[in-house]
N, C-alpha and C positions, 0 to 999 in steps of 0.2 A: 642505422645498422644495415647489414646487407647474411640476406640468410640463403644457403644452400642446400638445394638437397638432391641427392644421385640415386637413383632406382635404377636399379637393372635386375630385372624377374627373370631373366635367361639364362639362371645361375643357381647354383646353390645354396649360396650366400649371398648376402645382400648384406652393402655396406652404406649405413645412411648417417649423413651428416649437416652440422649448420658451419657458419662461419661468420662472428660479427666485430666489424668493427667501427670503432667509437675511438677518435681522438689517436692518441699513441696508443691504444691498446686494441689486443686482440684475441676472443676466447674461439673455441676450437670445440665443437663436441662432436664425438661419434657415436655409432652402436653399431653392432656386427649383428647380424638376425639368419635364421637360418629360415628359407625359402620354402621347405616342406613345411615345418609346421607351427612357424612363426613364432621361434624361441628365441630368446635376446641370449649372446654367446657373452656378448662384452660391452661395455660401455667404457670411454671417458671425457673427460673435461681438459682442455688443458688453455691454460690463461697466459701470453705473452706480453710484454710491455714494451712492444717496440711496434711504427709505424712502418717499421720495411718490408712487405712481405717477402723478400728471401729470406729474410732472418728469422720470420716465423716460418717457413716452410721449414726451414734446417735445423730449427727447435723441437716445432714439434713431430716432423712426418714419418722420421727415419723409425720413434719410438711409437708411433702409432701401427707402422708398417709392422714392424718386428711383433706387435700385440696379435695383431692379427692372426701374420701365421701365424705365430704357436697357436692360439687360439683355434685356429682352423684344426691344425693337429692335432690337439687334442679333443675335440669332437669328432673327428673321426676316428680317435682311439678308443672313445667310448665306446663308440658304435659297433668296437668291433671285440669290444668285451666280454670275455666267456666264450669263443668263435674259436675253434681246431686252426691252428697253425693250417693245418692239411686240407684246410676247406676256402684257405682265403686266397682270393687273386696277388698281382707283382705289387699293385698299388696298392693293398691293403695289409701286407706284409711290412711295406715298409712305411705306412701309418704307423702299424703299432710298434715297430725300429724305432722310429720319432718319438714317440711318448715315453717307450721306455727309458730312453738317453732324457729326459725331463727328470726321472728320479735321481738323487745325490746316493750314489748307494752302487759300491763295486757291482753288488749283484744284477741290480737293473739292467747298468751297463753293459754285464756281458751277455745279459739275456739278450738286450739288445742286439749286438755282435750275433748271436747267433740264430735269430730272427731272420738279420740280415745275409747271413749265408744260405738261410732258405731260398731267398727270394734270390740267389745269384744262381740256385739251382735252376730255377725258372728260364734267369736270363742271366750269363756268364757274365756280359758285358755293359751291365746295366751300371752308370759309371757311381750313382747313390747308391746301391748297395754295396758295392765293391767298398764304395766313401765307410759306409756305415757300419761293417764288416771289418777293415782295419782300426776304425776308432775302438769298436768296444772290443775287439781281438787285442790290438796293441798300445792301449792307453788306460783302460779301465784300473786294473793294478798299480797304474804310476799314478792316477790323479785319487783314486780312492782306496787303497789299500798302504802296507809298508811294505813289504819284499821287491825287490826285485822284478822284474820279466826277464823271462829267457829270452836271451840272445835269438832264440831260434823263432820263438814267435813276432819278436820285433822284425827280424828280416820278412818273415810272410807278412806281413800286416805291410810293411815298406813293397812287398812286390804287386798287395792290391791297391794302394793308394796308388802307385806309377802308374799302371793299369787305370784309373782312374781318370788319371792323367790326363792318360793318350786316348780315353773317350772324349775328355772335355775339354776346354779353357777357360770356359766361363762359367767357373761353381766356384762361389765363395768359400763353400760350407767345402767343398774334396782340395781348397788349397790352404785351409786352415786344417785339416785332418794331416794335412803332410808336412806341414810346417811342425803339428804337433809333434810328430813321430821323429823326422829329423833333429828340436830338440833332446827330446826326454829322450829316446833312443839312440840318438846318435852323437850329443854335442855338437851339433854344426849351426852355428849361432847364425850365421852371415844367410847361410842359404833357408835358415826359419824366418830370419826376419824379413828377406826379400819374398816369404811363400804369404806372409801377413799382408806385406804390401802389396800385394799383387791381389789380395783377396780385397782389400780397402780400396782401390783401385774400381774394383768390380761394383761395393758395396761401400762406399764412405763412411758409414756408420752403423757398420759390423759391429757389434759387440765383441765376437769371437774373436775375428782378426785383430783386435785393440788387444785383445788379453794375449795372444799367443805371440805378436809385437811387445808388450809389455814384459812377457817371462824370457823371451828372447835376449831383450835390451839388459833388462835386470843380470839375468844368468850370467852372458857376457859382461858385464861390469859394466854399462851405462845405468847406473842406477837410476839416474832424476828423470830421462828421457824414458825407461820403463815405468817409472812410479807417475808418472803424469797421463802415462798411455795405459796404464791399470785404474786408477782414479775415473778418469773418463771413462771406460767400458763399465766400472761399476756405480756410477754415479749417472748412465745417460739414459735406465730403465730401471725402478726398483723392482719392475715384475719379470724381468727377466729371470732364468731357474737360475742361470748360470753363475750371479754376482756372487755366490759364496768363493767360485773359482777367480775371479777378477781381484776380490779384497784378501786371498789368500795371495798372489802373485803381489798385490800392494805390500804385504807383513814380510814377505821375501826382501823385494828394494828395501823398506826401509830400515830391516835389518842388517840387510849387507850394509845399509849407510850407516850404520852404529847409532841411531836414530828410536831408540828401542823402545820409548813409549809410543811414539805413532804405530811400530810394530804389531804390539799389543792391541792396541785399536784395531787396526785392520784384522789381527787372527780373532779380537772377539769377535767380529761382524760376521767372519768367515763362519764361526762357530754355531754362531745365532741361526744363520739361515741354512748350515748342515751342517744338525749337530752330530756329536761324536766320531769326527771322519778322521784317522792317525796324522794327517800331514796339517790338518789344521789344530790339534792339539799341540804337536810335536811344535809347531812356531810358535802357539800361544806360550807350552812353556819356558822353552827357551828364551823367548825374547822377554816373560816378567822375570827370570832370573837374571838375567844381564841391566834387566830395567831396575833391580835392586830389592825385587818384590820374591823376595824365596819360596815364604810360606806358598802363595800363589802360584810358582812355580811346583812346588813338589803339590799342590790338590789337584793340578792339570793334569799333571803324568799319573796321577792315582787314578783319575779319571779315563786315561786313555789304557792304562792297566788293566782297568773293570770292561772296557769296552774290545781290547785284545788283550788275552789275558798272557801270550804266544810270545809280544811284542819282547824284542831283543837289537838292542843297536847295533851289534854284527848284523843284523839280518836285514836293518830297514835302507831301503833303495836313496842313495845319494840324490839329492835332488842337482840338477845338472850345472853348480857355478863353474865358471871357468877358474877362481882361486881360489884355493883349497883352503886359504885359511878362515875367509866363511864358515866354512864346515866346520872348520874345526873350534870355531865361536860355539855352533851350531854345537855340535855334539856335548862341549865341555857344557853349556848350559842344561842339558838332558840329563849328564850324566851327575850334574850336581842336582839337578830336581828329584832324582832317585828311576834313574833309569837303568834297567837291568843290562848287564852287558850279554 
């Protein structure tokens, strides 16, 4: 076996690792350690069974990398825990913009969002906060709420991500924010999917960019080419925050494909990892009602009842397919689980 290890003390973090292999096979361990005062952040193991190492490098690094960050960011979000907005620097502002976008929870997000306008007060042109400021401004409400957004907030939110733009070209994270917006806000399916690819491009094994390719594809009607590109984003880290959004995008494709037990699947998973969220009820019920499971269907919508008790199908925000008669699957199954009109 052949074992590895990287120290570098001239840092804050310190990332230390082995690597051994043996025959066809190869295990991988890391720890993430914090430099001040010698605290382990993270740890893991990951076991490959192949002799090529590009193929373990593309197994396991992309999800090692991704643990990291967040990892990072949220240790610096602790640290800046109970700390005045009013007291913290441009980099510490948008630490805790970072962790808050970690919570599944409208609220978080738009704290976030407005975190992040702080920190644009600092610096106008700072092209992450700008990033971070139209996600939780122009997205929060469409991924974690039912209603609508004004029209008028979509368009601001669309003039900081441009802005964002024209600071950078190489942010994964500010070409998946505009990808976002131009679906859910705009239906422009062609120009979200090319903002994905161009963000996969940067990062090959983006999570985010796989899901906003995936709701892209799906919404537009490539259903199999969405449902394969949601699978993989939610299948390629189970610690990722984000997999409740991935397997909610999967329950989307495989309901538009009339496929409506896999649906089901994917909206319990969605469930499981953010519970009570209206757009992950609203598929779970729909899709056991069409899956033939009624009772099932109307204890969901009871459940999403007790969680907005407001909730009215005039009111709740279309999710963005290009044919309506989706929707109109979509609705007819809501409205037979006992959803108020």
């Amino acid at each position: 076996g052949l074992e590895v290890t990287l120290d570098q003390r001239k840092a804050d973090y310190l990332m230390q690792g082995g690597v051994r292999l043996a025959g066809g096979r190869c295990r991988i361990s890391g720890q993430l350690i914090t430099v001040a005062d010698d605290k382990q952040l993270w740890a893991e193991r990951y076991q490959v069974e192949s002799g090529d190492s590009f193929d373990i490098l593309d197994q396991c690094i992309p999800a090692m990398v991704m643990n990291i960050r967040r990892r990072i960011a949220a240790d610096d979000g602790d640290k800046l825990s109970g700390k005045n907005l009013d007291d913290m620097t441009l980099e510490q502002l948008l630490s805790a913009a970072g962790v808050s976008f970690f919570t599944p929870t409208m609220q978080a997000w738009s704290e976030a969002g407005k975190i992040a306008e702080r920190a644009l007060q600092m610096e106008p042109n700072n092209f992450m906060a700008l990033a971070m400021a139209a996600a939780g401004m122009g997205m929060a409400e469409q991924l974690y709420g039912f209603k609508p957004t004004d029209d008028t907030v979509i368009s601001i939110a669309l003039q900081r991500i441009e802005e964002a733009r024209r600071q950078t070209s190489k942010s994964d994270m500010v070409l998946i924010v505009y990808g976002g917006l131009l679906l859910h806000g705009r239906k422009r399916y062609t120009e979200a999917s090319a903002a994905a690819e161009a963000s996969l491009q940067l990062n090959p094994d983006y999570n985010m960019a796989l899901w906003i390719l995936a709701e892209a594809k799906i919404f537009d009607g490539d259903y199999a080419a969405g449902i394969e590109a949601a699978i993989r984003a939610a299948t390629m880290d189970i610690h990722d925050p984000y997999v409740h959004l991935y397997s909610r995008a999967a329950g989307y494709g495989y309901f538009a494909a009339r496929e409506y037990d896999e649906a089901v699947n994917w909206f319990w998973k969605a469930d499981q990892l953010a519970p009570g969220l209206p757009h992950n009820l609203t598929g779970l019920s729909a899709s056991q009602y069409h899956a033939g499971d009624a009772q099932g269907a109307r204890d969901n919508m009871a459940r999403l009842l007790q969680e907005e008790p407001a909730f009215r199908l005039s009111d709740m925000v279309v999710p963005p397919f290009r044919e309506g008669e989706v929707w109109d699957r979509f609705t007819n199954g809501l409205r037979s689980a006992g959803a108020p009109e």
